[in-house]
C-alpha positions in Angstrom: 133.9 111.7 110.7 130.5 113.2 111.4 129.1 116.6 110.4 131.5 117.8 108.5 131.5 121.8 107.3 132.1 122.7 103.7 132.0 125.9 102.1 129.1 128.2 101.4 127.2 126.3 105.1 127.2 123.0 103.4 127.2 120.0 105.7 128.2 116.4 105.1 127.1 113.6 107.6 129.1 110.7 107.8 132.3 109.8 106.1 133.8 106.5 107.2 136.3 104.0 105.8 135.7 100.0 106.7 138.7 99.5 108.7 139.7 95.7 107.4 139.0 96.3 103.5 139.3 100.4 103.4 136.1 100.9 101.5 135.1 104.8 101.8 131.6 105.9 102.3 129.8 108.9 101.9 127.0 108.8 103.7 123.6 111.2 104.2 120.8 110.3 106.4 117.2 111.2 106.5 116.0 109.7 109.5 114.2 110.9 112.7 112.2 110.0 115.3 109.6 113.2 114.0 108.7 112.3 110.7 109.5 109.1 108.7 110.7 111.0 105.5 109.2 108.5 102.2 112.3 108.9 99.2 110.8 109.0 95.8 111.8 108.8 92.1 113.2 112.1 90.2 110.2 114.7 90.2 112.1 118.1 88.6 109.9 120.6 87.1 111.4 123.5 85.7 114.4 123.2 87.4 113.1 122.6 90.8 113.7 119.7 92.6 111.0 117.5 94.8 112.9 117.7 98.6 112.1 114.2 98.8 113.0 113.2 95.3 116.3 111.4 94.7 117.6 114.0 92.2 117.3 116.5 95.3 119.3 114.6 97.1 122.0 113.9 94.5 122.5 117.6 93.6 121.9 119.5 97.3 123.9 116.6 99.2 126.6 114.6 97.2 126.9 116.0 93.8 127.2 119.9 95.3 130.9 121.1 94.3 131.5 122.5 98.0 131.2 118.8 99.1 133.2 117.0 96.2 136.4 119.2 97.2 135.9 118.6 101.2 135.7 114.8 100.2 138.6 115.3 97.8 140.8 116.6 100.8 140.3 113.6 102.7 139.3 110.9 100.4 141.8 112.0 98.1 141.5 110.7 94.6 139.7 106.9 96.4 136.7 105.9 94.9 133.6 105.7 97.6 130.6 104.5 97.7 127.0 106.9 98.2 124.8 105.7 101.0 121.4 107.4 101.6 119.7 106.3 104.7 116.0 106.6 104.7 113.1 105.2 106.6 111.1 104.2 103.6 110.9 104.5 100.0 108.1 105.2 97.7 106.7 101.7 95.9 107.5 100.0 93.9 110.6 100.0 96.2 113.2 98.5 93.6 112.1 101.1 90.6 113.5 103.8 92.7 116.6 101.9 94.1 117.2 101.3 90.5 117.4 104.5 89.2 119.2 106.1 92.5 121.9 103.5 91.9 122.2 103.5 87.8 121.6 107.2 87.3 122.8 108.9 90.7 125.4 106.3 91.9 123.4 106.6 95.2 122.8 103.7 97.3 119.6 103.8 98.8 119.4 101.7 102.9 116.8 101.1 105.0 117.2 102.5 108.4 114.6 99.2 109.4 117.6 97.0 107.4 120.5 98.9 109.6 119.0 98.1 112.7 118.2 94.0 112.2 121.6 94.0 110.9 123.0 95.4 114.1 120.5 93.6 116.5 121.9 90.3 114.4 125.5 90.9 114.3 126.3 93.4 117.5 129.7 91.9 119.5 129.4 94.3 122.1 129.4 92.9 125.4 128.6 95.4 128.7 129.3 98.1 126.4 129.2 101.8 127.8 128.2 103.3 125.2 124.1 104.3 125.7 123.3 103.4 122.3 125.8 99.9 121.6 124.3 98.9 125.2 120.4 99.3 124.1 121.2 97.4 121.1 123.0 94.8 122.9 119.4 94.5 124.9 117.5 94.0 122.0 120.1 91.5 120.6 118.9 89.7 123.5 115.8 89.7 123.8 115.9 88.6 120.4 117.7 85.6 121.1 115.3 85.1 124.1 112.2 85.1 121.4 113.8 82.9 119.1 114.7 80.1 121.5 111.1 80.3 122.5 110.0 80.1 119.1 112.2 77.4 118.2 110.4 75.3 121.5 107.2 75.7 119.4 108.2 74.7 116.5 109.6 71.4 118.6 106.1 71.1 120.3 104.6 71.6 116.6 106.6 69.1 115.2 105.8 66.3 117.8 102.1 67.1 116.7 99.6 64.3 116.6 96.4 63.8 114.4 93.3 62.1 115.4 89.8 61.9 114.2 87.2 63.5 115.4 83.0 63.5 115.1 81.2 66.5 113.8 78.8 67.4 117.0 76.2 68.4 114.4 76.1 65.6 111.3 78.6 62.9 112.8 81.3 62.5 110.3 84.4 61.7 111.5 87.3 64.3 110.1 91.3 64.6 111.0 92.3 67.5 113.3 96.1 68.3 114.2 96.5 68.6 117.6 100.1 68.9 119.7 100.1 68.0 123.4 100.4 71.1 126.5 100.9 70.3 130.1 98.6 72.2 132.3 99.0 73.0 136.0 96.4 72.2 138.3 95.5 74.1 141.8 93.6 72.0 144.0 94.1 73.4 147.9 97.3 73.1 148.8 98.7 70.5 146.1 99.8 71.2 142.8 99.0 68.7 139.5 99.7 68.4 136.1 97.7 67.2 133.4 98.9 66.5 129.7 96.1 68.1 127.5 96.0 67.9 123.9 94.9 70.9 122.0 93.8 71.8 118.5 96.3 73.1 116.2 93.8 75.2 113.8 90.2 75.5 113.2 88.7 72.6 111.4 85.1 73.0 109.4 82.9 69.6 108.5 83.4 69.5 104.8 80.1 67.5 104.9 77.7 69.8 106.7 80.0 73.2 106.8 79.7 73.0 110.8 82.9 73.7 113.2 84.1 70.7 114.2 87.2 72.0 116.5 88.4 75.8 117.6 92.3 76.9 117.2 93.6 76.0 120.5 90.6 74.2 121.5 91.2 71.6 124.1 90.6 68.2 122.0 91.5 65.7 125.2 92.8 65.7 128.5 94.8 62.9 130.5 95.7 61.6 133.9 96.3 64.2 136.5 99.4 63.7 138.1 100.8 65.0 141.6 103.7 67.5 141.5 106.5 66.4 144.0 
C-alpha cells in the first residue's frame, strides 16, 4: 500500500508485507531525481529538529501518533520493521546507521544498495511494467559487461613475462605482457597478427628510465590470411 492518509494531513509511504515469511515494513523514502537528500545524526536544538537529521525523521514520519493508529488498523498488533530510504548518509556512514537503528529502531537503506540488488536479482522476463522492464535492461547489460570482463581476466591470466632491455642503460628487466590479435587491412584482403602487449608500465630500477608503456606493443608475430 502506497501513500497512505492519516489524520491531521499526515502521509505514510509504503507499507508492505514479504509475501513468503509475512514480515511487515514501514517504509519512508527520501529519494529524487532533484536533490540527493544527505541523512545525518540527531541535531535538536531547543526543540527543533534538523529536516535532515534522523530524529526528524523518527518524530515527523514514524513515531507521529496519527501514523501509529493508521498502522495499528492494518498491521494490527504485528511487529514491523522501519525502513528509511535515502540517497546517502553523512560519514562516518555506520555512526549514524548505528544510532538510527539502536535509538530510533529505524533502518537506514541505500537507494544505490536497492538498485544493485534489483539489477542482481530481477526474474522479470518481457515485463510490462515501464519500470521492472528498464531494470530488466540494465540486468542485462550487466550480464553483458561481466562476461566481457570475465574474457579479460582469461586473456590476463594466460599472461606471459619476458625480459626486456632498458633503451637508455641496457639492463634487462621482466615485463608482463598478455597476447591480442590484431586485424590487418591490406587492399582487399584481410590478416591477423598475434601481438603481445604490455600489461603495466615498467620503470628501470637501475637508471629510473621507462622501459615499457601500459598497453605498449612489446612484439608482434606472423601475419596470417583470414579465409
Amino acid at each position: 500500500m502506497t501513500n497512505i492518509k492519516c489524520e491531521g494531513g499526515k502521509e505514510i509511504d509504503l507499507l508492505a508485507i514479504h509475501p513468503q515469511t509475512l514480515e511487515r515494513y514501514h517504509v519512508e523514502a527520501r529519494v529524487s531525481t532533484a536533490s540527493r537528500l544527505r541523512i545525518e545524526a540527531t541535531y535538536t536544538e531547543n526543540k527543533k529538529y534538523h529536516k535532515n537529521g534522523i530524529d526528524y525523521f523518527s518524530r515527523e514520519k514514524f513515531d507521529d501518533k496519527r501514523v501509529l493508529r493508521k498502522i495499528g488498523d492494518i498491521f494490527g498488533n504485528k511487529p514491523y520493521r522501519k525502513w528509511l530510504v535515502v540517497w546517502d548518509i553523512q560519514d562516518p556512514r555506520y555512526v549514524v546507521m548505528e544510532e538510527a537503528k539502536k535509538k530510533f529502531g529505524i533502518e537506514i537503506i541505500l537507494m544505490g544498495d536497492l538498485l544493485s540488488d534489483m539489477i542482481e536479482k530481477i526474474d522479470a522476463k518481457g515485463s510490462r511494467d515501464d519500470v521492472l522492464r528498464i531494470i530488466e535492461f540494465l540486468s542485462i547489460n550487466k550480464r553483458v559487461e561481466q562476461r566481457f570482463e570475465s574474457k579479460i581476466e582469461k586473456k590476463r591470466s594466460r599472461a606471459l613475462s619476458r625480459r626486456t632491455k632498458c633503451p637508455n642503460c641496457g639492463y634487462n628487466d621482466r615485463i608482463v605482457i598478455h597476447p591480442e590479435t590484431e586485424r590487418i587491412h591490406r587492399g582487399d584482403t584481410i590478416k591477423i597478427q598475434t601481438v603481445l602487449v604490455s600489461d603495466e608500465t615498467v620503470i628501470c630500477p637501475k637508471c629510473g628510465k621507462e622501459i615499457a608503456k601500459l598497453g605498449e606493443v612489446i612484439h608482434r608475430g606472423f601475419e596470417h590470411d583470414v579465409s
